[in-house]
N, CA, C and O atoms as a DFTB+ gen file, in Angstrom:
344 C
 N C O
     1  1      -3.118     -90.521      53.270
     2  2      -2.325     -90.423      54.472
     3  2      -1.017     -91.207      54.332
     4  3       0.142     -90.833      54.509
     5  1      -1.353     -92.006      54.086
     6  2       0.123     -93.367      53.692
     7  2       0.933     -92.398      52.955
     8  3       1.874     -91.916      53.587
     9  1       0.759     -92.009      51.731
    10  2       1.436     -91.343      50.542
    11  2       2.171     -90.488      51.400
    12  3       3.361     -90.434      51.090
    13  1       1.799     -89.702      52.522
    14  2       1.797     -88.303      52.497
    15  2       2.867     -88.636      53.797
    16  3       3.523     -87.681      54.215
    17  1       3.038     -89.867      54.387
    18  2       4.263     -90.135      55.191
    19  2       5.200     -91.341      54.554
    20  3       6.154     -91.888      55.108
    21  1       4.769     -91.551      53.495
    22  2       6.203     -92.441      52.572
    23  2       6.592     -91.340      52.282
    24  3       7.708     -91.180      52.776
    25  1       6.097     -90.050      51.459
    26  2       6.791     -89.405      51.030
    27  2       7.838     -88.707      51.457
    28  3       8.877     -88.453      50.847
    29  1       7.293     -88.202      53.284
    30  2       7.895     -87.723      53.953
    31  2       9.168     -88.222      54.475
    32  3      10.117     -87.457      54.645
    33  1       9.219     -89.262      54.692
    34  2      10.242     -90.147      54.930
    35  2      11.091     -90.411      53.922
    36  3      12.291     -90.418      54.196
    37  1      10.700     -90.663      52.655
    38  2      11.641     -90.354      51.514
    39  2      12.457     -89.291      51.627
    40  3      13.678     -89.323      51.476
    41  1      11.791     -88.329      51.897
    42  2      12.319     -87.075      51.435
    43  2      13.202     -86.874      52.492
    44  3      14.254     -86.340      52.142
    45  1      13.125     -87.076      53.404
    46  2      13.899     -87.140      55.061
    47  2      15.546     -88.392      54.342
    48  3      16.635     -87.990      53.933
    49  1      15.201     -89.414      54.422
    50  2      15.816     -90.431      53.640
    51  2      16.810     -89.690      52.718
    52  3      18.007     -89.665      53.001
    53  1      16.339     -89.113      51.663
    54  2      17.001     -87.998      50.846
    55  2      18.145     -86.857      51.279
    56  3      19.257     -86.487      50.902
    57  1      17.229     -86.559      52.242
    58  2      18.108     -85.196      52.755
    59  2      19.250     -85.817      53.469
    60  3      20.378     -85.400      53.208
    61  1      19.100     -86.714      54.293
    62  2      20.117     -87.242      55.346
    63  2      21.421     -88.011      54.631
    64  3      22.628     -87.955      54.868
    65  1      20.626     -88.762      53.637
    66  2      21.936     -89.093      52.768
    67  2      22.952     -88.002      51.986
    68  3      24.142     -88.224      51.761
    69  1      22.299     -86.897      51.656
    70  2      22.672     -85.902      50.585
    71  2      24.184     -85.020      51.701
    72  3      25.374     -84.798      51.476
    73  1      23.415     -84.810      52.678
    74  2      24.268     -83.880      53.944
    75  2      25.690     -85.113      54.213
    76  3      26.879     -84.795      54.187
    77  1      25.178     -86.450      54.446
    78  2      26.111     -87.346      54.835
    79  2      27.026     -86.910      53.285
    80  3      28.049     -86.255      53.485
    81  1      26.772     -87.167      52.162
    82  2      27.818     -87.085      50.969
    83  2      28.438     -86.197      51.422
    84  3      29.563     -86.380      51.886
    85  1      27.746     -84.818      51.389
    86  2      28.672     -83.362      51.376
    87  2      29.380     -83.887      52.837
    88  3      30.496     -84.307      52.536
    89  1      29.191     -84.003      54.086
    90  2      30.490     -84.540      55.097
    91  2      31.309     -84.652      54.794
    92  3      32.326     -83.966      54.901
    93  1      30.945     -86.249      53.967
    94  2      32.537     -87.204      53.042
    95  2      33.637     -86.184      52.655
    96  3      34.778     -85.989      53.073
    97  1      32.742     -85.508      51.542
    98  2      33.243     -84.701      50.787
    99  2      34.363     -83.967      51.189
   100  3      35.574     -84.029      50.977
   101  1      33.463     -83.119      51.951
   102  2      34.378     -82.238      53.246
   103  2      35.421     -82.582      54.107
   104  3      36.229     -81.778      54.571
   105  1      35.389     -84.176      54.384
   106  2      36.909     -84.651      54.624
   107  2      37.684     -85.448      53.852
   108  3      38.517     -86.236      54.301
   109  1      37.396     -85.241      52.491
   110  2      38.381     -85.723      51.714
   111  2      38.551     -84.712      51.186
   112  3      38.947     -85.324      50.194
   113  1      38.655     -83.422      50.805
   114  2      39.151     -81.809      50.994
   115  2      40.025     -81.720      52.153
   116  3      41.121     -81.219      51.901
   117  1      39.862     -82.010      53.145
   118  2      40.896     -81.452      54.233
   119  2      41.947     -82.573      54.480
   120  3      43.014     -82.429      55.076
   121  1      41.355     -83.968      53.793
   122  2      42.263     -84.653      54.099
   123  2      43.800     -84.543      53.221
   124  3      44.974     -84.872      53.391
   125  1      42.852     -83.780      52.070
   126  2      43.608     -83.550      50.539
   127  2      44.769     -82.479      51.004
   128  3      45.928     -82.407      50.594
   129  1      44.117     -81.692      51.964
   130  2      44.448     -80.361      51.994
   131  2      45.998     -80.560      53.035
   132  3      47.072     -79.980      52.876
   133  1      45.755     -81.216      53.714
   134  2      46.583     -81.964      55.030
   135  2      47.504     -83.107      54.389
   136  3      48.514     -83.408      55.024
   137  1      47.268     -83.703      53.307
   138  2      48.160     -84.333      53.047
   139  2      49.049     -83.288      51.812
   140  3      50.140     -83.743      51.469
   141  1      48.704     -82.221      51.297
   142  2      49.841     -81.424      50.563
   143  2      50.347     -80.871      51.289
   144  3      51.078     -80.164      50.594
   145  1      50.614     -80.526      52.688
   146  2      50.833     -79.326      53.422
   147  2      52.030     -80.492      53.888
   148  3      53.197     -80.130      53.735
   149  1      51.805     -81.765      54.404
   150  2      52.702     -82.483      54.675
   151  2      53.816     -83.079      53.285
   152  3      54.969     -83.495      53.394
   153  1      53.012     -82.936      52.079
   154  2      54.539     -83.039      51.016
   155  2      55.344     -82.015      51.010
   156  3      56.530     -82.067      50.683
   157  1      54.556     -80.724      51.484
   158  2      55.594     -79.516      50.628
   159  2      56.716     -79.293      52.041
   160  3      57.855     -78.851      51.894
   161  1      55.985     -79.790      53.719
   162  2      57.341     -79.513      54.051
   163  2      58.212     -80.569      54.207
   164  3      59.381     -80.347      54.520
   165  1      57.801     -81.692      54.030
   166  2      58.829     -82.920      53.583
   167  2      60.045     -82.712      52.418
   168  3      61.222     -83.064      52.350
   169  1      58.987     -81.832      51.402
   170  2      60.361     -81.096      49.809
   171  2      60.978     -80.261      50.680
   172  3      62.198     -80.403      50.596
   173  1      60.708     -79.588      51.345
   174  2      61.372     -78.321      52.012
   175  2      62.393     -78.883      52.754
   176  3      63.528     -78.530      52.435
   177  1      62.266     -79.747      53.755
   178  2      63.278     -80.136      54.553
   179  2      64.282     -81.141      53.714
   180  3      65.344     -81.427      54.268
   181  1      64.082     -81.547      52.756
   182  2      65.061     -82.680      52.170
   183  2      65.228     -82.122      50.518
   184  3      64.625     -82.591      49.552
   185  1      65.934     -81.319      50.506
   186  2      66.126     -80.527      49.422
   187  2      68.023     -81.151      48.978
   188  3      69.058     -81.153      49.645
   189  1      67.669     -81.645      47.423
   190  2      68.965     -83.214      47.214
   191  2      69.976     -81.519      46.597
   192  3      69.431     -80.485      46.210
   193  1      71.330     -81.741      46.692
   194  2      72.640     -80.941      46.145
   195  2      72.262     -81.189      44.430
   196  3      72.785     -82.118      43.814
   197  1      71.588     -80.525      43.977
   198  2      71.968     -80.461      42.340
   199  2      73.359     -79.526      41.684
   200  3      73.636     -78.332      41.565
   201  1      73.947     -80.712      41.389
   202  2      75.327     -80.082      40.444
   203  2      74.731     -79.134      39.322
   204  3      73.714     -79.280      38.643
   205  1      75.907     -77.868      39.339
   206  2      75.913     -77.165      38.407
   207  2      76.486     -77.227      37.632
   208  3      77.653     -77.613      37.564
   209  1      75.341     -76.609      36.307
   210  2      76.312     -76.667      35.162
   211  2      77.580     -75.815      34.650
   212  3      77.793     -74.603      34.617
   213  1      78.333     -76.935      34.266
   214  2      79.114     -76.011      33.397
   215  2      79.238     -76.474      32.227
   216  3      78.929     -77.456      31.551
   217  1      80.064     -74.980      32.135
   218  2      80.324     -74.868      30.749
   219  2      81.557     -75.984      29.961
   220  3      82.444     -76.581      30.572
   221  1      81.330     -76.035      28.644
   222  2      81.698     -76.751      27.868
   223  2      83.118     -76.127      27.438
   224  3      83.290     -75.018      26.931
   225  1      84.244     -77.232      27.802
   226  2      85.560     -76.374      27.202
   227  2      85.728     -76.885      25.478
   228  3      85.407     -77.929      24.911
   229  1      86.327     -75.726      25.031
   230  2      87.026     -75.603      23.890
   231  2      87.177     -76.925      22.837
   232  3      86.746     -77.268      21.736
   233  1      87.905     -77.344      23.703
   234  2      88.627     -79.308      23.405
   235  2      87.225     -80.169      23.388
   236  3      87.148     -81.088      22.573
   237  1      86.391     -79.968      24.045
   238  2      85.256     -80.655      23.788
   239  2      84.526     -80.854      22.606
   240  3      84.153     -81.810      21.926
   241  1      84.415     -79.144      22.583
   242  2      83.737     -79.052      21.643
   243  2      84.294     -79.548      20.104
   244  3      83.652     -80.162      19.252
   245  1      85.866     -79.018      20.031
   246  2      86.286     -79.426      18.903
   247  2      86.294     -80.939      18.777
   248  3      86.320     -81.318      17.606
   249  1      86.277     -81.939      19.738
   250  2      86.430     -82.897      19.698
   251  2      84.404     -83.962      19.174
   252  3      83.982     -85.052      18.786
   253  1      84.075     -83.019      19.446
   254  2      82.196     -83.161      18.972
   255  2      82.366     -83.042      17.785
   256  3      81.955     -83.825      16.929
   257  1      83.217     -81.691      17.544
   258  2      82.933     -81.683      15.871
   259  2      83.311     -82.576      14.817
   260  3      82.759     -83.010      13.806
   261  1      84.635     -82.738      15.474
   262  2      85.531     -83.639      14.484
   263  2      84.634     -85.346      13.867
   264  3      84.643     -86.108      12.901
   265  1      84.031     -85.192      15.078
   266  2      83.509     -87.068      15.489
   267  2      82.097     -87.063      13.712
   268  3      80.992     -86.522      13.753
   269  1      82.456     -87.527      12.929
   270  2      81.606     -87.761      11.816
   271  2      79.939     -87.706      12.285
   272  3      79.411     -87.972      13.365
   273  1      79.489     -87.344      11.265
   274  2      77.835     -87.073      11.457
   275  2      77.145     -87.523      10.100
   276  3      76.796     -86.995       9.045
   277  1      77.132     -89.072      10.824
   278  2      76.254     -89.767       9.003
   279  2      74.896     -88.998       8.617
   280  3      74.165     -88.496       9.471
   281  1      74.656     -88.962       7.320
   282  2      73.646     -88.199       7.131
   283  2      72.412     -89.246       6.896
   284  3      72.318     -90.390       7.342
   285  1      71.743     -88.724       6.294
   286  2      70.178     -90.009       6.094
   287  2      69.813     -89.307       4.921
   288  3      69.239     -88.228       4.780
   289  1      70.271     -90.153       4.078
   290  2      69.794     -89.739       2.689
   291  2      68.574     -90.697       2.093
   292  3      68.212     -90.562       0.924
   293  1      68.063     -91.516       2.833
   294  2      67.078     -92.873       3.125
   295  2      65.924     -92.808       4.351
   296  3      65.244     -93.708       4.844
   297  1      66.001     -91.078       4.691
   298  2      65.033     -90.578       5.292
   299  2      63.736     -91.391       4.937
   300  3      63.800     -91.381       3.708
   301  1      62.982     -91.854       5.151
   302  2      61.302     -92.021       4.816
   303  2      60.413     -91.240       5.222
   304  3      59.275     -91.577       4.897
   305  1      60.522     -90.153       5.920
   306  2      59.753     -88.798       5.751
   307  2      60.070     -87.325       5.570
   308  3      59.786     -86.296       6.182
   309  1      60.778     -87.637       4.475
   310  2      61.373     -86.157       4.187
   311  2      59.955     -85.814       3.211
   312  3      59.828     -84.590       3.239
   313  1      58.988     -86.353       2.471
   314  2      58.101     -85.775       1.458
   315  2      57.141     -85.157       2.736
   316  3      56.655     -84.059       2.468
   317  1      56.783     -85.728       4.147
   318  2      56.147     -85.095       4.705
   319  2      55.010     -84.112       4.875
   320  3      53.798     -84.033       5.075
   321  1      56.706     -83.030       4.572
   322  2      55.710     -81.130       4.213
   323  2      56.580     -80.882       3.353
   324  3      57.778     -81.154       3.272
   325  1      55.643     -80.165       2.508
   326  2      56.259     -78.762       1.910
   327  2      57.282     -78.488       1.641
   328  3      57.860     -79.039       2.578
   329  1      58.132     -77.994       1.006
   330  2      59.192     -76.923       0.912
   331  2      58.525     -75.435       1.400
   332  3      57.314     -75.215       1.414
   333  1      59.369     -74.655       1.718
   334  2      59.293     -73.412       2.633
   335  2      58.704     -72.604       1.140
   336  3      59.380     -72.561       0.112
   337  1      57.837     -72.223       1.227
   338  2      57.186     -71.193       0.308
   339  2      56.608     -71.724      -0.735
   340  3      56.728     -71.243      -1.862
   341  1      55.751     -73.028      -0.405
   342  2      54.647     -73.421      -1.283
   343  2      53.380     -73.425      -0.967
   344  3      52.539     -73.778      -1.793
């Protein structure tokens, strides 16, 4: 008889905790759910001026080129890989 109402009560014990988790659960989903709904229209309403690009004039560019480009002949991982078709 004892056994047969510890058990019951366990099992009661069991269930009541198990339903309480899934609750939690269930409002930290909506809380999740309620707090993205409030970032995306916070992005929406405060949307920053991004400058566009432009293009690169002429003079720039020649002026990139001109500017020296030391090489690395003291690489330490050029043995790496391979040559192309070995």
């Amino acid at each position: 008889m004892r056994r047969i109402v510890l058990s019951t009560v366990a099992v009661a014990l069991i269930a009541a905790s198990a339903s309480q988790a899934l609750a939690v659960q269930a409002l930290a989903v909506q809380a999740l759910a309620v707090q993205a709904l409030a970032v995306q229209a916070l992005a929406a309403q405060s949307r920053p001026h991004v400058r566009k690009d432009t293009a690169m004039s002429e003079q720039v560019r020649k002026a990139l080129d001109a500017v020296d480009q030391p090489s690395r002949p003291g690489w330490q991982y050029s043995d790496w890989s391979a040559p192309a078709g070995r």
